[in-house]
One Martini backbone bead per residue (centre of mass of N, CA, C, O) as a GRO file, in nm:
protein
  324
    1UNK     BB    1  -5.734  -1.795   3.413
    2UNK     BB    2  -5.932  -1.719   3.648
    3UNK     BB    3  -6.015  -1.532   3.962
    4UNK     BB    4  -6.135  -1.617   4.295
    5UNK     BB    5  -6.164  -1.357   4.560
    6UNK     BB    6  -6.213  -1.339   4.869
    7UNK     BB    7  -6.206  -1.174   5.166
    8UNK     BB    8  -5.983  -1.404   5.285
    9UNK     BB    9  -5.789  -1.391   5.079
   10UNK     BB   10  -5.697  -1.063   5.111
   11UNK     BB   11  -5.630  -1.072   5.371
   12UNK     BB   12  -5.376  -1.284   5.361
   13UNK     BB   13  -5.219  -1.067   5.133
   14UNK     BB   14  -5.214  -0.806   5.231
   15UNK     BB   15  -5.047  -0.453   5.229
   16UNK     BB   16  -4.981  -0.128   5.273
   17UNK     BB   17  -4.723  -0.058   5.155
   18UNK     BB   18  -4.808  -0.153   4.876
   19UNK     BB   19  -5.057  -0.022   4.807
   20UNK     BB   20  -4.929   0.281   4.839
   21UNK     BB   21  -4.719   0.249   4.595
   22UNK     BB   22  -4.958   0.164   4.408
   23UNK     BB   23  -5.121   0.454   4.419
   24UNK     BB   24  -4.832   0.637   4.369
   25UNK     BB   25  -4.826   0.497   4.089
   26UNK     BB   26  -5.109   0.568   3.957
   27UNK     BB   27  -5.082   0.799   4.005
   28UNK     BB   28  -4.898   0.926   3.833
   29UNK     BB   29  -5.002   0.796   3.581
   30UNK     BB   30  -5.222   1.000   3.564
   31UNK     BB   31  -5.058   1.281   3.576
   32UNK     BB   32  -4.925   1.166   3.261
   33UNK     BB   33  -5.124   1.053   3.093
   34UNK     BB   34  -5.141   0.680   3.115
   35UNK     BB   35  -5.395   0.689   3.298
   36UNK     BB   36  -5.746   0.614   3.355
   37UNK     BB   37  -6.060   0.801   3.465
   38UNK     BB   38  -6.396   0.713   3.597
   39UNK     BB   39  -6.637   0.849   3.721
   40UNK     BB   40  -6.869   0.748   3.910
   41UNK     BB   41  -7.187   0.539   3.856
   42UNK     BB   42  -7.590   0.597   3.921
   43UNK     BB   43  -7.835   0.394   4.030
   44UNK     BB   44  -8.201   0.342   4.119
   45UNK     BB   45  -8.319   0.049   4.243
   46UNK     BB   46  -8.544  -0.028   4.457
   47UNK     BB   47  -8.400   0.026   4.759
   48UNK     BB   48  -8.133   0.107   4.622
   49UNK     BB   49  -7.765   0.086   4.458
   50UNK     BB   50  -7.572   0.136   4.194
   51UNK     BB   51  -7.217   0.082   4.141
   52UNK     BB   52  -6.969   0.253   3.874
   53UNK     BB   53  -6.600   0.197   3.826
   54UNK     BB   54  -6.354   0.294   3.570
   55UNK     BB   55  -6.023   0.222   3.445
   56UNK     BB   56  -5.679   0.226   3.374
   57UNK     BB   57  -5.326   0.060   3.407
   58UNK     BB   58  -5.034  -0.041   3.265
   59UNK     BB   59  -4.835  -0.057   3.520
   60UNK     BB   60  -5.010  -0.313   3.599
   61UNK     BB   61  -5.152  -0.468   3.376
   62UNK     BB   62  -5.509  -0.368   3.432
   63UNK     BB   63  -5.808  -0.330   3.337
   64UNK     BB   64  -6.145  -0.160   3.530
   65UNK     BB   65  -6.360  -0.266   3.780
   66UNK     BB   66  -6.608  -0.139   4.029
   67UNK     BB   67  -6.867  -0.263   4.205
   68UNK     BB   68  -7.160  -0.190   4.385
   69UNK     BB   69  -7.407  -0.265   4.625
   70UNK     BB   70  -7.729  -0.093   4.803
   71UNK     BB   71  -7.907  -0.337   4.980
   72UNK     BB   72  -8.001  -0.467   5.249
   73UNK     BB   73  -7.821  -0.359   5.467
   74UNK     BB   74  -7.586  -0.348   5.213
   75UNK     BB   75  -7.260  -0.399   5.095
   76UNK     BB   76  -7.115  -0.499   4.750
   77UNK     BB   77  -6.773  -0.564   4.665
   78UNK     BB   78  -6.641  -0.580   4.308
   79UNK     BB   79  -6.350  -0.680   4.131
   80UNK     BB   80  -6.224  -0.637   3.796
   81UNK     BB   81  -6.035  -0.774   3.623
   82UNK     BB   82  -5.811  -0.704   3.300
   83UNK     BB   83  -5.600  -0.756   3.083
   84UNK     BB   84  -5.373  -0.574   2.841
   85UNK     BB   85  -5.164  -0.826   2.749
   86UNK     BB   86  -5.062  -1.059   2.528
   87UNK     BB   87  -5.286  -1.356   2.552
   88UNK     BB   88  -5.464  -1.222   2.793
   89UNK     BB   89  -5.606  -1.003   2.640
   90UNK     BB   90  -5.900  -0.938   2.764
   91UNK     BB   91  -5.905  -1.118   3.032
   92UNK     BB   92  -6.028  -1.240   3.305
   93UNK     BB   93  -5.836  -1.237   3.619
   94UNK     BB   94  -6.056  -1.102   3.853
   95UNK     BB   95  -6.243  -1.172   4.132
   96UNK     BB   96  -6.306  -0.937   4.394
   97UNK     BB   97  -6.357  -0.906   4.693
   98UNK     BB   98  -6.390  -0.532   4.823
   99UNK     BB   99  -6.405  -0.432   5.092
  100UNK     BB  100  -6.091  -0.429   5.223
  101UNK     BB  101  -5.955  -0.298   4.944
  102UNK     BB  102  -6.130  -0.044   4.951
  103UNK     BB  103  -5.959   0.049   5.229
  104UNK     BB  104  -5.702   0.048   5.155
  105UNK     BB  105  -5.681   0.231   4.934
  106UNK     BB  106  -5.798   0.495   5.120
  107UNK     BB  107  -5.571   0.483   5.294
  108UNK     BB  108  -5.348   0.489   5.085
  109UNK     BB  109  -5.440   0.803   4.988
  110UNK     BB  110  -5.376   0.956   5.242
  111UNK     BB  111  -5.080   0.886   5.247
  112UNK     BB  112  -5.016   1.013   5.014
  113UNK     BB  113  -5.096   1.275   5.060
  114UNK     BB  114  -4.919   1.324   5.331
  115UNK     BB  115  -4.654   1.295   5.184
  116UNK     BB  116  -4.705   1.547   5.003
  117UNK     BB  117  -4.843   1.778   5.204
  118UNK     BB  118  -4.746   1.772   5.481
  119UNK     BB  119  -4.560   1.860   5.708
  120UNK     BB  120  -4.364   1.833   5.900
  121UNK     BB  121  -4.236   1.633   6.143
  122UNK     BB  122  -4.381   1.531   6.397
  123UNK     BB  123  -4.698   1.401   6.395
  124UNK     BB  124  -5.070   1.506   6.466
  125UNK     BB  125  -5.357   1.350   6.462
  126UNK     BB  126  -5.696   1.393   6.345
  127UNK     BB  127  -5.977   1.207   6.419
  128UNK     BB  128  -6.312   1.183   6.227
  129UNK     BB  129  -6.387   0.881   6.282
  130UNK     BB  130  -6.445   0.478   6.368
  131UNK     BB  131  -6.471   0.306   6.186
  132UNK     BB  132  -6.419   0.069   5.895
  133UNK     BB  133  -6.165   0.350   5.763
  134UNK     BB  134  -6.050   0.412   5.986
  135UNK     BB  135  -5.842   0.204   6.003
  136UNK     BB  136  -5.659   0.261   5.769
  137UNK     BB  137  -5.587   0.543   5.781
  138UNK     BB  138  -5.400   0.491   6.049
  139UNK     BB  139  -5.201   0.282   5.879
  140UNK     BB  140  -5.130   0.448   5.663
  141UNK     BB  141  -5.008   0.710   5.812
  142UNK     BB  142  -4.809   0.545   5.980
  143UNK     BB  143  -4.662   0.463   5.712
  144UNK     BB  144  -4.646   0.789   5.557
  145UNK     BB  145  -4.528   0.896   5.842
  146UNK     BB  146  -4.443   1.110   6.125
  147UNK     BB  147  -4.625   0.990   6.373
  148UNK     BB  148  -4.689   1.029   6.744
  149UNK     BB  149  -4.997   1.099   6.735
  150UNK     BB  150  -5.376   0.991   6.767
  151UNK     BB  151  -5.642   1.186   6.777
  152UNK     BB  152  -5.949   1.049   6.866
  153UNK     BB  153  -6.316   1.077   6.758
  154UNK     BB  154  -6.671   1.017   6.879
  155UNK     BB  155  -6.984   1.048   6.969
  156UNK     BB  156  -6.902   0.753   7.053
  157UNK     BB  157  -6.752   0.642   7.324
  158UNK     BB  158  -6.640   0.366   7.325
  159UNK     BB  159  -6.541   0.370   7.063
  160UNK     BB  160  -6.300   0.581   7.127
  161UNK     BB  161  -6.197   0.367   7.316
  162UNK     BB  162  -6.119   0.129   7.133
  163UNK     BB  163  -5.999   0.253   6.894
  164UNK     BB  164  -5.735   0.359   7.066
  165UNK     BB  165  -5.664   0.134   7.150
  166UNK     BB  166  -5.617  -0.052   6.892
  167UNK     BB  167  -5.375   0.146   6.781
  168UNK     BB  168  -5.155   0.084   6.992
  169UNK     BB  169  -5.137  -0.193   6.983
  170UNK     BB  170  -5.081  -0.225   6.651
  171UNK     BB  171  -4.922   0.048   6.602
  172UNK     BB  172  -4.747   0.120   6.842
  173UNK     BB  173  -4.890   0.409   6.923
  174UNK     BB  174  -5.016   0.721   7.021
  175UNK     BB  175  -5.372   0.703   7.154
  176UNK     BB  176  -5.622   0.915   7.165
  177UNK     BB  177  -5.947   1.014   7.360
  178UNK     BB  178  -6.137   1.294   7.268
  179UNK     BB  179  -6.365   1.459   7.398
  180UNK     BB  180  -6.423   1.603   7.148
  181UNK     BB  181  -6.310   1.761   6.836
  182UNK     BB  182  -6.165   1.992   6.889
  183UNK     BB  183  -5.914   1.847   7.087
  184UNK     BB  184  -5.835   1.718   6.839
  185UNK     BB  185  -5.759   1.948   6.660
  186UNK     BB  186  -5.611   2.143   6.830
  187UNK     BB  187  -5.263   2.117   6.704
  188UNK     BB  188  -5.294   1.950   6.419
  189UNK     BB  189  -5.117   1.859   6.169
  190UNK     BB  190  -5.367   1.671   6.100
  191UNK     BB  191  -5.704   1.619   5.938
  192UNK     BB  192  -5.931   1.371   5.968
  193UNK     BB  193  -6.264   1.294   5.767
  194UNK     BB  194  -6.481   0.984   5.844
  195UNK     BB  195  -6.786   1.008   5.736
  196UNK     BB  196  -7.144   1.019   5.713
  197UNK     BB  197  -7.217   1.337   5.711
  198UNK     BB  198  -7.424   1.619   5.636
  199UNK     BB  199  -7.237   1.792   5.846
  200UNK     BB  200  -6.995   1.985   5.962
  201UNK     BB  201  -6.751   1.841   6.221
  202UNK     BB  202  -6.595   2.082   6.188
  203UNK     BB  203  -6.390   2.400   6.231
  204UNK     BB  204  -6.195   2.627   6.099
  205UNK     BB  205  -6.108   2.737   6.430
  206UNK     BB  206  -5.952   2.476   6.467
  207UNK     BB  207  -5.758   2.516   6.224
  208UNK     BB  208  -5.369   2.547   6.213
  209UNK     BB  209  -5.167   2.664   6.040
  210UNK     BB  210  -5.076   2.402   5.785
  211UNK     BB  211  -5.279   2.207   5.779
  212UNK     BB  212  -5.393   1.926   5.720
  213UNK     BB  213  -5.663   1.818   5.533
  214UNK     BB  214  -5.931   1.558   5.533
  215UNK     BB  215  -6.214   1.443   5.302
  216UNK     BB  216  -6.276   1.096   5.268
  217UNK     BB  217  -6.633   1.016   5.380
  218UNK     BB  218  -6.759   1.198   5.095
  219UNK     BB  219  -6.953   1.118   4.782
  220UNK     BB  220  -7.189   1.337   4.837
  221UNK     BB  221  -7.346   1.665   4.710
  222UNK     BB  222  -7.514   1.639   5.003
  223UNK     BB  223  -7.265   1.667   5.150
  224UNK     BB  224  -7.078   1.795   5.473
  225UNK     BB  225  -6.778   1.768   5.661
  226UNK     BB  226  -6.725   2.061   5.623
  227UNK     BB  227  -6.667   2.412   5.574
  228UNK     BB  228  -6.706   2.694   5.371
  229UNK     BB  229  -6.453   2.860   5.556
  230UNK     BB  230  -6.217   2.623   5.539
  231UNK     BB  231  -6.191   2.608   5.205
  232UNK     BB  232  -6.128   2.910   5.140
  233UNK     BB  233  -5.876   2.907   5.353
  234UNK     BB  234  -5.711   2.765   5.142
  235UNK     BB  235  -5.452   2.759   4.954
  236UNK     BB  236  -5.515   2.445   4.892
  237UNK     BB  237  -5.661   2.225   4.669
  238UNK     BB  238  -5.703   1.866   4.669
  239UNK     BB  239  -5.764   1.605   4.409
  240UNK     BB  240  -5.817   1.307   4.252
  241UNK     BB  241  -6.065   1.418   4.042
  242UNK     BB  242  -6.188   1.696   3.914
  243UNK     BB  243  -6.445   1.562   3.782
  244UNK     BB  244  -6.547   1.420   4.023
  245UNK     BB  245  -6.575   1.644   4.231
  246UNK     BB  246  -6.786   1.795   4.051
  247UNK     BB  247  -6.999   1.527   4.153
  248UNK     BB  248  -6.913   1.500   4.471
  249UNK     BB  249  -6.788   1.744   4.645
  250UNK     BB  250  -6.967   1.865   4.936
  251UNK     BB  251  -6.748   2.070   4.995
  252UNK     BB  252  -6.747   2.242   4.754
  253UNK     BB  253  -7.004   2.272   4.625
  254UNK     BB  254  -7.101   2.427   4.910
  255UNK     BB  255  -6.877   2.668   4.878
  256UNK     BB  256  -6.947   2.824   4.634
  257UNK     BB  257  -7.142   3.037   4.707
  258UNK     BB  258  -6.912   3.155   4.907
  259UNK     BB  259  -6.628   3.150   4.626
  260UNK     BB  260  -6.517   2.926   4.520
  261UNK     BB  261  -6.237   2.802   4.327
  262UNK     BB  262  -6.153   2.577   4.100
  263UNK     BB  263  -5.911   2.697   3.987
  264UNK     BB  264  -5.736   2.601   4.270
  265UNK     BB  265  -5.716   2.306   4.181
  266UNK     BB  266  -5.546   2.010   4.229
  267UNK     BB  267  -5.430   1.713   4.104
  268UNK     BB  268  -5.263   1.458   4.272
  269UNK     BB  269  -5.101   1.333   4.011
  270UNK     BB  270  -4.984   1.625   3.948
  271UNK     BB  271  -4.802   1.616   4.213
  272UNK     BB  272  -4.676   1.340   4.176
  273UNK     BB  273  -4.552   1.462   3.898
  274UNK     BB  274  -4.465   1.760   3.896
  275UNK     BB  275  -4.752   1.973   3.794
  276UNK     BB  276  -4.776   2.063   4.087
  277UNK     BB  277  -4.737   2.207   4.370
  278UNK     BB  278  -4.912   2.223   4.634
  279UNK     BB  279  -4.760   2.321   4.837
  280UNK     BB  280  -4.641   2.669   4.885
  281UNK     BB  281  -4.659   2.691   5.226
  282UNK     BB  282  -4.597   2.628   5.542
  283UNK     BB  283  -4.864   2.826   5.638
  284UNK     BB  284  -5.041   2.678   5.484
  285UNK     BB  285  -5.354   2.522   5.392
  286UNK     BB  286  -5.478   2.195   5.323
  287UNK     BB  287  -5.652   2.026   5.070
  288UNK     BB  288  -5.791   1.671   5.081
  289UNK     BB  289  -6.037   1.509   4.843
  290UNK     BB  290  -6.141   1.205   4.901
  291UNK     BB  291  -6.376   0.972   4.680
  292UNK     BB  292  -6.255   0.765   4.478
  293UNK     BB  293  -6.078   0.535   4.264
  294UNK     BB  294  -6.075   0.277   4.043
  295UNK     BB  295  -5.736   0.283   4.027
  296UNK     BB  296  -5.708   0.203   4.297
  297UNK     BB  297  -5.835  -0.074   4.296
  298UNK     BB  298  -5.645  -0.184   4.032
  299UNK     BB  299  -5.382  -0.150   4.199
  300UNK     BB  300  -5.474  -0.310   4.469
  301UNK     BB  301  -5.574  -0.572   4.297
  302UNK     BB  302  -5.267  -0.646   4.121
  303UNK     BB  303  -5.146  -0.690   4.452
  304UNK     BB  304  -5.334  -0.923   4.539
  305UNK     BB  305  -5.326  -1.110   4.263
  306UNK     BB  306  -5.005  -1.185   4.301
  307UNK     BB  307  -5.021  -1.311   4.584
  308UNK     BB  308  -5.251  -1.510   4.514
  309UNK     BB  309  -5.070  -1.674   4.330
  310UNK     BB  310  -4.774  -1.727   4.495
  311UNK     BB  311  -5.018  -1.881   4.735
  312UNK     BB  312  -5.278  -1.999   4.606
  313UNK     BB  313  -5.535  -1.866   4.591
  314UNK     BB  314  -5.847  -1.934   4.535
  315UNK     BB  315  -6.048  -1.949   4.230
  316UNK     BB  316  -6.087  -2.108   3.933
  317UNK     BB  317  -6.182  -1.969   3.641
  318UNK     BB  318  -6.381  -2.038   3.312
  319UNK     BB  319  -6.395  -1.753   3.128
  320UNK     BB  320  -6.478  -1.761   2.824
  321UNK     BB  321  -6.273  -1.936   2.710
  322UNK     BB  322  -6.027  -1.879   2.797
  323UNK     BB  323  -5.683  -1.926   2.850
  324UNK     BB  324  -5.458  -2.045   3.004
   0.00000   0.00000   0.00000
């Protein structure tokens, strides 16, 4: 039988430590060929968008899609496992409402990439933009690294300011709400942006040597987070699925003009598989364009799914007559 888990679901047992090793294993097994992953595809029917990206994971046994659709000024995403092995191979496992796991899983791929990628700590990260993801993003970093301050940006003063006090009370770490995007950016040794600007939010002259970029917020290749002289000027770029990349990373495809070289990229799981170098040099500046993959969906639902097994939550659904 499989099971239908609600958002209520997912609050109830989700834990972000959890997510980042499960997406840090997915990406090895990416890295080694064992597990795959097919970058999103859209279509546009009248007023929307329909949004599907799909996976196979063997280490979690399960392989699966998510989908999302946008309109009627709503995003909906829905999360389905199928097993892999045993009597139930081929049957549904999970039904997933998965706004709240799809925060989860992006901000524990920064996390995981902060933690191969990033300067050595105690680090100070700088956040663009205070949104429903920018907040797993610094929960996740949190995890993941050893941060001392989070200075936090937003056009909307009141945001960064609830932002702020927001990320101390909860994670107990110390944040604040910088005057500028500058002011974030300046001295930060993480610089993370997370917004859905279509066009550059910081300036390359703001970003100093050795710092990690991450461009998190766009996966449309019209919009642009970053400067094409900001990526141009990093010794390493590294991708989550360089074909994906080359599909939606509106912050390459914009500098390709001014001589982006794809071949200097790298992809996330080949480095954390130990087959790609990542950062090169202590002064290098590293870049990680961060787009979303299903393999991670697949992982954190994984994750899930198991808790809410344990913890008995869910609707148990019978899907075309599935064994027990």
């Amino acid at each position: 039988m499989g099971l239908l888990l609600r958002e209520e679901d997912v609050e109830r047992v989700i834990d972000m430590d959890a997510v980042i090793d499960a997406v840090r294993a997915a990406g090895i097994a990416l890295g080694e060929g064992v597990a795959q992953n097919q970058p999103r595809r859209r279509v546009y029917p009248p007023g929307g968008v329909l949004n599907v990206m799909f996976a196979s994971h063997p280490g979690c046994g399960h392989y699966g899609l998510k989908t999302y659709s946008i309109g009627g000024g709503r995003a909906r995403f829905l999360v389905i496992l199928y097993a892999i092995d045993g009597d139930r191979a081929g049957s549904v496992e999970a039904l997933i409402e998965a706004n709240l796991l799809g925060a989860y899983r992006t901000g524990a791929a920064t996390g995981v990439a902060a933690a191969a990628l990033a300067p050595p700590g105690p680090i100070e990260v700088a956040l663009i933009g205070t949104g429903f993801q920018a907040r797993t993003q610094v929960h996740a970093l949190s995890r993941a690294i050893a941060v001392n301050k989070f200075r936090v940006f937003s056009r909307n003063a009141d945001h960064k300011l609830a932002f702020a006090q927001e990320v101390a009370e909860h994670l107990k770490v110390v944040a604040v709400a910088a005057e500028t995007a500058e002011e974030a950016v300046r001295g930060a040794q993480v610089v993370v942006c997370m917004t859905n600007s279509a066009t550059p939010v910081i300036e390359a002259g703001w970003v100093e040597k050795g710092t990690l970029v991450v461009g998190a917020g766009i996966n449309l290749p019209n919009k642009s987070e970053l400067p094409p002289d900001l990526v141009n000027a990093c010794e390493a770029v590294v991708v989550d699925q360089l074909e994906a990349a080359k599909l939606e990373s509106g912050d390459l495809l914009n500098a390709e003009a001014s001589g982006f070289d794809w071949e200097k990229v790298q992809e996330l799981g080949a480095v954390l598989a130990g087959k790609a170098p990542g950062r090169r040099s202590p002064g290098g500046t590293v870049l990680f364009e961060s787009h979303g993959l299903a393999l991670w969906d697949v992982a954190a639902g994984a994750v899930v799914l198991k808790r809410a097994r344990e913890a008995r939550l869910g609707q148990v659904l019978d899907l075309f007559g599935d064994p027990d």
